[in-house]
PDB file of N, H, CA, C and O in Angstrom:
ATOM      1  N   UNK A   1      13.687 -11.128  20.921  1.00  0.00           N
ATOM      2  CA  UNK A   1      14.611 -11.192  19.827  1.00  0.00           C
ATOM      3  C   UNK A   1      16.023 -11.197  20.401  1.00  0.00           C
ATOM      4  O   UNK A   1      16.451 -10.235  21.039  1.00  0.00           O
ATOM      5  N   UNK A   2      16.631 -12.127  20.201  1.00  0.00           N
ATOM      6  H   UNK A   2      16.283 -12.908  19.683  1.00  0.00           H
ATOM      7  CA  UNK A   2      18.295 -12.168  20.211  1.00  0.00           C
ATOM      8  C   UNK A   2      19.114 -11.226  19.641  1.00  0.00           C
ATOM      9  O   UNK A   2      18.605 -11.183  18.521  1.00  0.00           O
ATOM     10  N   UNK A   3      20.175 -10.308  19.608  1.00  0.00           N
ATOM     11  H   UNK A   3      20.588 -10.343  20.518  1.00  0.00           H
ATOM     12  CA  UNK A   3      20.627  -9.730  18.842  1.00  0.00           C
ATOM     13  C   UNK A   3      21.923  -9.026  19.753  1.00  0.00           C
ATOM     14  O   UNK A   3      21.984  -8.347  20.778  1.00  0.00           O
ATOM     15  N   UNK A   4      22.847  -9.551  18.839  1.00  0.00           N
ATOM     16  H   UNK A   4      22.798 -10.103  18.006  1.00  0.00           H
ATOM     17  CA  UNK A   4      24.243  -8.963  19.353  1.00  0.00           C
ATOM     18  C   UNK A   4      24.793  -7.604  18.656  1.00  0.00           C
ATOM     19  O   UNK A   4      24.313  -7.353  17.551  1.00  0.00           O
ATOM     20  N   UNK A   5      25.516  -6.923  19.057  1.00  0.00           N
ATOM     21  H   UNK A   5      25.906  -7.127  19.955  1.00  0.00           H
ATOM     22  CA  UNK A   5      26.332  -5.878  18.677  1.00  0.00           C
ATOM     23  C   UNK A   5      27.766  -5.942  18.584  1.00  0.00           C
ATOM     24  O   UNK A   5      28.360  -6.191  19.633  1.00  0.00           O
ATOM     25  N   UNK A   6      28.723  -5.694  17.103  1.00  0.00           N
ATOM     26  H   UNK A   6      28.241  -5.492  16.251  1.00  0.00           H
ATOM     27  CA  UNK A   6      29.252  -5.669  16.728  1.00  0.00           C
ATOM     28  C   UNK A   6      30.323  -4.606  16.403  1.00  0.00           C
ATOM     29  O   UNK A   6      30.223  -4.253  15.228  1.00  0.00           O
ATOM     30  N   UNK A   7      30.959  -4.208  16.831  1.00  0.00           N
ATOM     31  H   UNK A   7      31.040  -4.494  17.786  1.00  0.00           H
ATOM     32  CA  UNK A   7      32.061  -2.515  16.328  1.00  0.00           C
ATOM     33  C   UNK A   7      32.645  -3.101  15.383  1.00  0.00           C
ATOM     34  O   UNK A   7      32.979  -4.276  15.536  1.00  0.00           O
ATOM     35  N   UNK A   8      32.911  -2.416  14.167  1.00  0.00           N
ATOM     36  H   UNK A   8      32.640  -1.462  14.043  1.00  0.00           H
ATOM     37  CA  UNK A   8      33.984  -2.265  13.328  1.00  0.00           C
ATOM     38  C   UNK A   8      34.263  -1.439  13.071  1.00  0.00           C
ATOM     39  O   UNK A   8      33.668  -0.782  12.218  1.00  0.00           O
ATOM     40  N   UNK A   9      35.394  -1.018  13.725  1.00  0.00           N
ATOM     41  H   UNK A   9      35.877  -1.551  14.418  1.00  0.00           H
ATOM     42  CA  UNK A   9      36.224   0.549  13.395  1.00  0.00           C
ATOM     43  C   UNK A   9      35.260   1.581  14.464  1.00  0.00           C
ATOM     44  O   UNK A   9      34.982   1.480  15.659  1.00  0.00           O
ATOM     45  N   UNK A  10      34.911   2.602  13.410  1.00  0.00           N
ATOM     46  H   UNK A  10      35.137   2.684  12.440  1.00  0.00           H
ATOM     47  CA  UNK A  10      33.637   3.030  14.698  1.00  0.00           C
ATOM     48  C   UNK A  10      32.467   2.970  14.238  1.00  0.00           C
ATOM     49  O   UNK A  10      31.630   3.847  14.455  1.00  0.00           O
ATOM     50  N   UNK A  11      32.255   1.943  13.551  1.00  0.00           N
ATOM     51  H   UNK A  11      32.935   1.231  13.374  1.00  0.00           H
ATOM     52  CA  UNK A  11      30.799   1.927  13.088  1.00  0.00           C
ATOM     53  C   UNK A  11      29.858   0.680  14.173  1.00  0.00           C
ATOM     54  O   UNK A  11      30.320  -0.457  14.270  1.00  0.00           O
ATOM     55  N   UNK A  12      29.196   0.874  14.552  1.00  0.00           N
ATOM     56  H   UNK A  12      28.821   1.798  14.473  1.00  0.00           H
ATOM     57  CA  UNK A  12      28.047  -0.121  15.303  1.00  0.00           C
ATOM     58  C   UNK A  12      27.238  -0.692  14.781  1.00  0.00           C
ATOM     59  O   UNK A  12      26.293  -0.128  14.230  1.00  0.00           O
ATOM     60  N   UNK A  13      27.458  -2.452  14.832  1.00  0.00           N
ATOM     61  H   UNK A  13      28.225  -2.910  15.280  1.00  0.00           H
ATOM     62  CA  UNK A  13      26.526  -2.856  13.843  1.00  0.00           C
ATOM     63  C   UNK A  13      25.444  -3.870  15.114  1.00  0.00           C
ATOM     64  O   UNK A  13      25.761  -4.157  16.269  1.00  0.00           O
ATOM     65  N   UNK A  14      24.093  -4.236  14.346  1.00  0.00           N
ATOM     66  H   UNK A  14      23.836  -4.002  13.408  1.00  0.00           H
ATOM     67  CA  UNK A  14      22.958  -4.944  15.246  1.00  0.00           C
ATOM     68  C   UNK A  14      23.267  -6.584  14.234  1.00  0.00           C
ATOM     69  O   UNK A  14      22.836  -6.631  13.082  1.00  0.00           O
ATOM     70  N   UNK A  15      23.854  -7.528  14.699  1.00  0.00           N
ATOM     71  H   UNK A  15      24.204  -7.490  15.635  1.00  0.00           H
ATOM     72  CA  UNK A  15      23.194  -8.759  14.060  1.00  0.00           C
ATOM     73  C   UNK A  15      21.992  -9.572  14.674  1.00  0.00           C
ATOM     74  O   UNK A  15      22.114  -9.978  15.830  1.00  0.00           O
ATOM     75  N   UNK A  16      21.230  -9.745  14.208  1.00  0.00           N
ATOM     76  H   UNK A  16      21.131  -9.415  13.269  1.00  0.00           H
ATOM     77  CA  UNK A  16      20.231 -10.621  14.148  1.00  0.00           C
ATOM     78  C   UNK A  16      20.145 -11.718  13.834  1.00  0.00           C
ATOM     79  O   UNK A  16      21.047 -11.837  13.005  1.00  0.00           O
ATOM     80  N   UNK A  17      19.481 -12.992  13.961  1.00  0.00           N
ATOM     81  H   UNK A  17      18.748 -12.894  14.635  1.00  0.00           H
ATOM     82  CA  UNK A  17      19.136 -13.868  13.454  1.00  0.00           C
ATOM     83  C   UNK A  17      18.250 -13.843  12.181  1.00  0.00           C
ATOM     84  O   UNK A  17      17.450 -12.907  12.207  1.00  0.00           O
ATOM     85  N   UNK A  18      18.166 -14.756  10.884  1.00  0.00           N
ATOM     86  H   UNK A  18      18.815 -15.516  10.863  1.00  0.00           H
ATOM     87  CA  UNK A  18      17.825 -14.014   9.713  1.00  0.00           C
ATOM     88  C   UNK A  18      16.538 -14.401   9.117  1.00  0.00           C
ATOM     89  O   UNK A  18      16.100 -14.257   7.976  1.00  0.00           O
ATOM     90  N   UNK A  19      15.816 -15.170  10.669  1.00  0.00           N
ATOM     91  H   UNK A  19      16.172 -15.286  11.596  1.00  0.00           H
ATOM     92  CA  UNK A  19      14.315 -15.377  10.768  1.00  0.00           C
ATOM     93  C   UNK A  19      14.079 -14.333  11.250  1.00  0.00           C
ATOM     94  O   UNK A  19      13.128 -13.772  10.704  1.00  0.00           O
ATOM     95  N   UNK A  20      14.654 -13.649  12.280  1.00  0.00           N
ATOM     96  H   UNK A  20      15.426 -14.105  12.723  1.00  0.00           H
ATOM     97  CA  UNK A  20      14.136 -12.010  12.685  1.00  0.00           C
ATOM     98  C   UNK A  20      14.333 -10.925  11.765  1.00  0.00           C
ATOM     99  O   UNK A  20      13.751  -9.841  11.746  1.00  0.00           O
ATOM    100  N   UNK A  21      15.257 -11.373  10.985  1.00  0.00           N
ATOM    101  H   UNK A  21      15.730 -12.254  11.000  1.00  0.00           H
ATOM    102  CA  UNK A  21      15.385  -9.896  10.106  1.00  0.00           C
ATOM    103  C   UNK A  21      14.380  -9.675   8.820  1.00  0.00           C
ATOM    104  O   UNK A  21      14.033  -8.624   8.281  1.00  0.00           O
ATOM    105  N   UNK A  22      13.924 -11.496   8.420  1.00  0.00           N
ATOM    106  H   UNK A  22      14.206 -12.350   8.858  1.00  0.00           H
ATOM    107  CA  UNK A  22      12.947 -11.396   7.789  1.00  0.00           C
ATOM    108  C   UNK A  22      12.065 -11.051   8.204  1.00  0.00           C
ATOM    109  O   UNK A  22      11.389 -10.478   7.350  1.00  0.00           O
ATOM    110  N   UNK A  23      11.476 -11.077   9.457  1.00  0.00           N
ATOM    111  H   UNK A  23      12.025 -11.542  10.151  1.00  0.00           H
ATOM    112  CA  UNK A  23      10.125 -10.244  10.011  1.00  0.00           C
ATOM    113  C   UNK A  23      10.545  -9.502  10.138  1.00  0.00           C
ATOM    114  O   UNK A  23      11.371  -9.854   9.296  1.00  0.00           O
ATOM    115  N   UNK A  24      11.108  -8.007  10.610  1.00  0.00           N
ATOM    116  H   UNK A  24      10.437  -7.721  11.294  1.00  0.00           H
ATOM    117  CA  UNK A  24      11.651  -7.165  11.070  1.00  0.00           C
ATOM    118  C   UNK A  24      11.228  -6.450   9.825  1.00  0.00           C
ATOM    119  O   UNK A  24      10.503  -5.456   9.839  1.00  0.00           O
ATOM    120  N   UNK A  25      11.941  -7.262   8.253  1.00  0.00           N
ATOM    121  H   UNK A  25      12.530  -8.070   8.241  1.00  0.00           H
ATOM    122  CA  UNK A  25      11.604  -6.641   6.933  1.00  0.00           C
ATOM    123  C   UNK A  25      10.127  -6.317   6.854  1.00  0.00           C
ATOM    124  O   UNK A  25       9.741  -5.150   6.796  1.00  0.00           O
ATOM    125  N   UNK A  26       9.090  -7.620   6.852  1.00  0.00           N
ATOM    126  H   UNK A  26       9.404  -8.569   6.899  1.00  0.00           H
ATOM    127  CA  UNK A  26       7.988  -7.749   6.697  1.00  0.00           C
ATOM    128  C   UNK A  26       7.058  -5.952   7.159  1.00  0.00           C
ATOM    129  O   UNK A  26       6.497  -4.997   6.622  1.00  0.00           O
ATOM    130  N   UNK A  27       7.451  -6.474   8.460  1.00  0.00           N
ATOM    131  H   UNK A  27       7.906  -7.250   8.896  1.00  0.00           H
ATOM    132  CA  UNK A  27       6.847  -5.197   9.332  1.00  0.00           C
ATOM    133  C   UNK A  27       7.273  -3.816   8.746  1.00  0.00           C
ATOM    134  O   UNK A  27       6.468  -2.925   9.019  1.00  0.00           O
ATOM    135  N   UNK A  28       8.201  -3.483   8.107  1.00  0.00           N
ATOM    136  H   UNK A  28       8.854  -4.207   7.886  1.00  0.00           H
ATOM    137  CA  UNK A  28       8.949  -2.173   7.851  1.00  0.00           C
ATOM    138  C   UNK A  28       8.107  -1.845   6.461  1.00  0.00           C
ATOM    139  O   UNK A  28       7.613  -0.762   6.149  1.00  0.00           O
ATOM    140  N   UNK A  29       8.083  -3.119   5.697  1.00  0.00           N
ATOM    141  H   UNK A  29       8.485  -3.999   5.951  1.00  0.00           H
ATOM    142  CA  UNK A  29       7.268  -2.788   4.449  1.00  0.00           C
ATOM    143  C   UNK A  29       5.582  -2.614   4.612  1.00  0.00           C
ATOM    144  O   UNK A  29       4.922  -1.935   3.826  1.00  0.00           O
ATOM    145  N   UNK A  30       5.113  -3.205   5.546  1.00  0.00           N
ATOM    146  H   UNK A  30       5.649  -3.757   6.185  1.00  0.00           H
ATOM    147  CA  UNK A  30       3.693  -2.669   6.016  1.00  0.00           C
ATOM    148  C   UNK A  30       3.759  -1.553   5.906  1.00  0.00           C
ATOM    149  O   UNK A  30       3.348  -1.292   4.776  1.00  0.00           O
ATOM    150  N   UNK A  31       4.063  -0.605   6.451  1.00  0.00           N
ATOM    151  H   UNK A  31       4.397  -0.817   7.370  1.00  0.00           H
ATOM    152  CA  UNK A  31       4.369   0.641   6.903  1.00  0.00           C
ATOM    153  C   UNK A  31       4.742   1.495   6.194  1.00  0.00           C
ATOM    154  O   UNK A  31       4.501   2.689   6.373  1.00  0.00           O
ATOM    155  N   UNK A  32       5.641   0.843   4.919  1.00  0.00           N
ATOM    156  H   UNK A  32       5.836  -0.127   4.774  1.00  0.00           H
ATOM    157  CA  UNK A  32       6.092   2.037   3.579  1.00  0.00           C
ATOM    158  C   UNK A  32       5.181   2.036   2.452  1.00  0.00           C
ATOM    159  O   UNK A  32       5.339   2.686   1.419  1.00  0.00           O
ATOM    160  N   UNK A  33       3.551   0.726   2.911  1.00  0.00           N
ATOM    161  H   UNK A  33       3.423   0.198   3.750  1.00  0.00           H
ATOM    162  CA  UNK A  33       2.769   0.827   1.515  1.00  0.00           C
ATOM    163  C   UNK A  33       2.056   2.437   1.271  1.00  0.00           C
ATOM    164  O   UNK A  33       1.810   2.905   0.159  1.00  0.00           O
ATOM    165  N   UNK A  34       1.870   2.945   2.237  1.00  0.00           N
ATOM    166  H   UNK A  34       2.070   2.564   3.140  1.00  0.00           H
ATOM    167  CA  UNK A  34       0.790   4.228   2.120  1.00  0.00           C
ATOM    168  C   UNK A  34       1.605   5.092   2.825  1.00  0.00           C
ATOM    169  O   UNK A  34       1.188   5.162   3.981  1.00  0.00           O
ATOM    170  N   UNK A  35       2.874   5.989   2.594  1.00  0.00           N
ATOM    171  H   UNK A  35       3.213   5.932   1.654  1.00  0.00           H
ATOM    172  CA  UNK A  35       3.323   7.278   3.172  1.00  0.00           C
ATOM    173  C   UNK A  35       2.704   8.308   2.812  1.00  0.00           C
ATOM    174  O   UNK A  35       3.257   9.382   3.048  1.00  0.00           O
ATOM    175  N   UNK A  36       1.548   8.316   2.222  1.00  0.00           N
ATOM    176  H   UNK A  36       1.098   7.444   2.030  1.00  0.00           H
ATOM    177  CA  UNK A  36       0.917   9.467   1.938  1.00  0.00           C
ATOM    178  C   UNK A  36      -0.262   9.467   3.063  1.00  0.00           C
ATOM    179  O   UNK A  36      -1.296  10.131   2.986  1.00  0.00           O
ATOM    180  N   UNK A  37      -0.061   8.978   3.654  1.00  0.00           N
ATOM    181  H   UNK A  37       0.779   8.438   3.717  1.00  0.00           H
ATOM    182  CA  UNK A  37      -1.365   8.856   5.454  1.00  0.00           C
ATOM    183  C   UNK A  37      -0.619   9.505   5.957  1.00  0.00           C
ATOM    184  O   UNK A  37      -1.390  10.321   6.461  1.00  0.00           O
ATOM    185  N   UNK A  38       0.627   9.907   6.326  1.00  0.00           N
ATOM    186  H   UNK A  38       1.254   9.245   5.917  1.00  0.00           H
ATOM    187  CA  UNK A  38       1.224  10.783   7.348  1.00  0.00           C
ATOM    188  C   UNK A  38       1.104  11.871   6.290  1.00  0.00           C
ATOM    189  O   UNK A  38      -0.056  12.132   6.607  1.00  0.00           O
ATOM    190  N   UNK A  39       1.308  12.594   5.443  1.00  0.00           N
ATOM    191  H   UNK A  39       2.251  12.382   5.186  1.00  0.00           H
ATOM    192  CA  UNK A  39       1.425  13.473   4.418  1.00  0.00           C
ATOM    193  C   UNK A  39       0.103  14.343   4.680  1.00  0.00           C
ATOM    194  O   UNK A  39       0.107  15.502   5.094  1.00  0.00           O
ATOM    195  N   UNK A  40      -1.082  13.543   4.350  1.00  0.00           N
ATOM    196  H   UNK A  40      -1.086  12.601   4.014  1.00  0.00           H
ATOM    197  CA  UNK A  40      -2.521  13.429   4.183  1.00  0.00           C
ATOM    198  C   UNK A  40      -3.039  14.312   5.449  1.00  0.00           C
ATOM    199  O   UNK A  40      -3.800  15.277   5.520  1.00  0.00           O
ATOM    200  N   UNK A  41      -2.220  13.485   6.530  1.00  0.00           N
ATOM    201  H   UNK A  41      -1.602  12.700   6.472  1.00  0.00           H
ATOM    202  CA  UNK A  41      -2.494  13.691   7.977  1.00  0.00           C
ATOM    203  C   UNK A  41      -2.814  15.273   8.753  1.00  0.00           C
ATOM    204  O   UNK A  41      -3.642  15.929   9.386  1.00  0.00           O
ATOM    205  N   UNK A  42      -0.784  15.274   7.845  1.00  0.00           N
ATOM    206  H   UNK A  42      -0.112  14.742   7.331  1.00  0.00           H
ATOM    207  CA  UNK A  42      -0.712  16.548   8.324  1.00  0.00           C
ATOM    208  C   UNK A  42      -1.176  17.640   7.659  1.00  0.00           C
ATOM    209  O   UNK A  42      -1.850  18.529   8.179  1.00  0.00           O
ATOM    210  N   UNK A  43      -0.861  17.599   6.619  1.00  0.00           N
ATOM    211  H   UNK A  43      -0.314  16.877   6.196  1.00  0.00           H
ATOM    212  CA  UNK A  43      -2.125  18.698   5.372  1.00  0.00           C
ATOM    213  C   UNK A  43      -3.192  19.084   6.122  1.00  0.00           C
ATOM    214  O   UNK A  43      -3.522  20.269   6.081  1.00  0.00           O
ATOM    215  N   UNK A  44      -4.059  17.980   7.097  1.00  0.00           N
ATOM    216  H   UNK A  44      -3.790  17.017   7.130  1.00  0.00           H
ATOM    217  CA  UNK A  44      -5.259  18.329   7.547  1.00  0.00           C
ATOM    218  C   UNK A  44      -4.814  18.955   9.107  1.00  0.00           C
ATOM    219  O   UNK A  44      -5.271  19.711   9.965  1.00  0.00           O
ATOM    220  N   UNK A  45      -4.273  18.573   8.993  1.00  0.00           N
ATOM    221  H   UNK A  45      -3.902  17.959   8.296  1.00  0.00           H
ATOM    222  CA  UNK A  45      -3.864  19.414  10.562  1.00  0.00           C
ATOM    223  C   UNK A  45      -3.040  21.099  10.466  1.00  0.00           C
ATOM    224  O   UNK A  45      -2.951  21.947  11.354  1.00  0.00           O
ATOM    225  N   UNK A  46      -2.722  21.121   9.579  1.00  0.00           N
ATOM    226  H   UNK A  46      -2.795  20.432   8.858  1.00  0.00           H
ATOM    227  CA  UNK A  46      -2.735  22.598   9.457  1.00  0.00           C
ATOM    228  C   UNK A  46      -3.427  23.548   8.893  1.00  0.00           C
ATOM    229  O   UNK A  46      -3.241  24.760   8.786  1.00  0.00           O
ATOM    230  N   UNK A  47      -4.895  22.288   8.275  1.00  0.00           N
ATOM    231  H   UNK A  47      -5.046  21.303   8.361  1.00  0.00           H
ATOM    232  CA  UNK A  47      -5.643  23.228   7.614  1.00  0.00           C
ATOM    233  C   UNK A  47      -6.809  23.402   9.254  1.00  0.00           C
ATOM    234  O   UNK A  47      -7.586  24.336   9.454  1.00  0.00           O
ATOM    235  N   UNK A  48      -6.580  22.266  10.138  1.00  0.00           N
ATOM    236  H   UNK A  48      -5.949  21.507   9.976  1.00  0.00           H
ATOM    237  CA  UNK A  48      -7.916  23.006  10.829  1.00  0.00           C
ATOM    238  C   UNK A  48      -6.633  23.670  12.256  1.00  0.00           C
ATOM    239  O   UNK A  48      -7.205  23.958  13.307  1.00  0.00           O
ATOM    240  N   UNK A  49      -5.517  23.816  12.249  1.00  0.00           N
ATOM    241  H   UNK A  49      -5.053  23.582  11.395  1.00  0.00           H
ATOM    242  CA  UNK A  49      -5.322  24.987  13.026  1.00  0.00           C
ATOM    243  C   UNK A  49      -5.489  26.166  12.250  1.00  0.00           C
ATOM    244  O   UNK A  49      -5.581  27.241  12.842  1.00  0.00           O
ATOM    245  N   UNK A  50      -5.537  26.126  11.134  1.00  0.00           N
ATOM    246  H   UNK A  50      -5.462  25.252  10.653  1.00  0.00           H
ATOM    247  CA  UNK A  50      -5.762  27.926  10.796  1.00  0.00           C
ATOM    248  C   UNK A  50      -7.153  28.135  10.268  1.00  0.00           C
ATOM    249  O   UNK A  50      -7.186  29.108   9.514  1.00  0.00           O
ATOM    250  N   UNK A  51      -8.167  27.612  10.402  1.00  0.00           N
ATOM    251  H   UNK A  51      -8.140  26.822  11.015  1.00  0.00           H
ATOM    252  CA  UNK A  51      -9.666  27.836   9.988  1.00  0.00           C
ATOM    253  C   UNK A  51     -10.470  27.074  11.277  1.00  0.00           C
ATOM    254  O   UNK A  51     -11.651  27.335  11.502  1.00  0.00           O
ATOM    255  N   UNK A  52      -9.686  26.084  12.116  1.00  0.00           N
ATOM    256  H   UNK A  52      -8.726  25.873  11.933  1.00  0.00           H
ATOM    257  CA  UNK A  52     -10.944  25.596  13.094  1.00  0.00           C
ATOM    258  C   UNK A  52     -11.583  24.672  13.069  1.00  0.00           C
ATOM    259  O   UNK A  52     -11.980  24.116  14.093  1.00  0.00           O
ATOM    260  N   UNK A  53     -11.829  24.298  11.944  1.00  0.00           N
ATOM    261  H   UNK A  53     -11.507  24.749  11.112  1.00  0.00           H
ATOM    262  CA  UNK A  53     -12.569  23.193  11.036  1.00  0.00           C
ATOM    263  C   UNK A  53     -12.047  22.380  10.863  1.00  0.00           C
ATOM    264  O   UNK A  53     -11.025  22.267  10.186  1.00  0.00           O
ATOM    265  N   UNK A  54     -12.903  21.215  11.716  1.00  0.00           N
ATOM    266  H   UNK A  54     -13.733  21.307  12.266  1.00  0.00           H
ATOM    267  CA  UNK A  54     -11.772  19.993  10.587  1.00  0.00           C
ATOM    268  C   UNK A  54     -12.586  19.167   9.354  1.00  0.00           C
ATOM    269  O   UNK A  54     -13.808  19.015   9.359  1.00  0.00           O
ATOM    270  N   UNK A  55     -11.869  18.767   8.516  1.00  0.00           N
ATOM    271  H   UNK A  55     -10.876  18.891   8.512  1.00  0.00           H
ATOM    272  CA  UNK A  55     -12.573  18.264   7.298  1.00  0.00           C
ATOM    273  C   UNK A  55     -13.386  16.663   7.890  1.00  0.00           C
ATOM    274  O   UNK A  55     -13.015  15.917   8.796  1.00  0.00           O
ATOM    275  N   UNK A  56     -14.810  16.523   6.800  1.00  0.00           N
ATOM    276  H   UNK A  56     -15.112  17.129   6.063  1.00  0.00           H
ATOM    277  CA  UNK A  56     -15.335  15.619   6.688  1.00  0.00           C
ATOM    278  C   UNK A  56     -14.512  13.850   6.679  1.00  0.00           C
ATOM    279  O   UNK A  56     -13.893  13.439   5.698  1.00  0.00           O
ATOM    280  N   UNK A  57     -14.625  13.360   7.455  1.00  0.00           N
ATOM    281  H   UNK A  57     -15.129  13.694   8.252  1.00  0.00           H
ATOM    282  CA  UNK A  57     -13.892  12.030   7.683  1.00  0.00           C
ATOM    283  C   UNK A  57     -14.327  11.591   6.149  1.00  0.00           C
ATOM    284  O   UNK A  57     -13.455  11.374   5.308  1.00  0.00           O
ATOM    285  N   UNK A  58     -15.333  11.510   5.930  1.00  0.00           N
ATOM    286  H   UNK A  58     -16.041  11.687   6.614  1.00  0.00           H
ATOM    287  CA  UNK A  58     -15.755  10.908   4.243  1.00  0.00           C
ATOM    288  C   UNK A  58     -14.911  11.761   3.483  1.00  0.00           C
ATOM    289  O   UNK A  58     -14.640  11.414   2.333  1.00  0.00           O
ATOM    290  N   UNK A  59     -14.618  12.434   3.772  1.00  0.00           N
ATOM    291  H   UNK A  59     -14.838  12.716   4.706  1.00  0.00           H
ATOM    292  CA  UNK A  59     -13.779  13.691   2.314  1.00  0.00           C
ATOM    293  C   UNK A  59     -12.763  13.379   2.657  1.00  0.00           C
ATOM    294  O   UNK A  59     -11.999  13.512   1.702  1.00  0.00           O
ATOM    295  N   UNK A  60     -11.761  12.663   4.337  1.00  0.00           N
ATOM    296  H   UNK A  60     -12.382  12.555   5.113  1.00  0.00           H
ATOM    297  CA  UNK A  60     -10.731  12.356   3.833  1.00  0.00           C
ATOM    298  C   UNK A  60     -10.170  11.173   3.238  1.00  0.00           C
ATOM    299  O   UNK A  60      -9.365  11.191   2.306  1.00  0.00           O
ATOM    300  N   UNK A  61     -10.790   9.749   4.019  1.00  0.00           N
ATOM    301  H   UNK A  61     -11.444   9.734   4.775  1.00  0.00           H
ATOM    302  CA  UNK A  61     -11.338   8.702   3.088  1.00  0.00           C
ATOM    303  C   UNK A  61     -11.215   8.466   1.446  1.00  0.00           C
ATOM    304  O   UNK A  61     -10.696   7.564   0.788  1.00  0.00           O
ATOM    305  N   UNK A  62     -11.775   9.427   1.156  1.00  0.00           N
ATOM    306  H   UNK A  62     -12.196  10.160   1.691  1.00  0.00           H
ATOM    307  CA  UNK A  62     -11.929   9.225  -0.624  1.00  0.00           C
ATOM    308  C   UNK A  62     -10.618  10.074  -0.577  1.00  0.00           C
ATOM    309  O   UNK A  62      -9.780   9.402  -1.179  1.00  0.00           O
ATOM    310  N   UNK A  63     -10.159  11.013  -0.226  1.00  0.00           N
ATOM    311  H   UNK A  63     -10.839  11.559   0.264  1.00  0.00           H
ATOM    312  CA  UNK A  63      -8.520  11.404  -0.733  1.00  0.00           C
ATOM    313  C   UNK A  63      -7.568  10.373  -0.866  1.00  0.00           C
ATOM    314  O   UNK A  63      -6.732  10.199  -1.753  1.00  0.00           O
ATOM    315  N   UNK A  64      -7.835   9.666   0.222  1.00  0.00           N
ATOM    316  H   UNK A  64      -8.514   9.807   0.942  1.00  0.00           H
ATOM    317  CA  UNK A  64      -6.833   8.178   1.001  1.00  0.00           C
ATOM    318  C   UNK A  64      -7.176   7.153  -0.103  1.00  0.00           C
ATOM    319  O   UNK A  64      -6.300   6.351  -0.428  1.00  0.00           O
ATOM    320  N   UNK A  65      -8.442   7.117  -0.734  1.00  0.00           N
ATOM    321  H   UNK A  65      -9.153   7.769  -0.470  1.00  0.00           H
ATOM    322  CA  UNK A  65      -8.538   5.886  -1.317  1.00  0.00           C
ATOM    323  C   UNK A  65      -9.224   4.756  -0.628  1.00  0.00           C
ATOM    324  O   UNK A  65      -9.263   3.591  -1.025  1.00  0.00           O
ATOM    325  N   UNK A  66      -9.792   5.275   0.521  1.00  0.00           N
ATOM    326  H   UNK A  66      -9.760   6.221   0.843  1.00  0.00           H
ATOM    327  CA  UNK A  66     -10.122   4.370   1.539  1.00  0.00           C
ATOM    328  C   UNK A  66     -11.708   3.635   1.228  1.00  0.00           C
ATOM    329  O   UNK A  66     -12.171   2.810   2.016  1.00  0.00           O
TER     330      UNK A  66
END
């Protein structure tokens, strides 16, 4: 990817080309369909540091919707 840097004043800006920024978008919105997988994630990770246990992959699945 090509991409220059820009100051104005003291702010730092990235330009891109605006075939890259449309992918760049693409990819970012993959990623914001399901924020409840990191949420999900961690819920389960503090439930098996304090009991040991970790939950049924099928039990988390159907939470996920999966």
């Amino acid at each position: 990817m090509v991409a220059q840097t820009l100051v104005i004043g003291k702010r730092r800006f990235v330009v891109v080309p605006e075939r890259e920024f449309r992918r760049l978008q693409k990819r970012a919105g993959e990623g914001a369909v399901r924020p409840s997988f990191a949420e999900e994630a961690m819920r389960e990770l503090k439930t098996y540091r304090k009991t040991g246990k970790a939950a049924a992959w099928s039990d988390v699945k159907r939470k996920l919707g999966m």
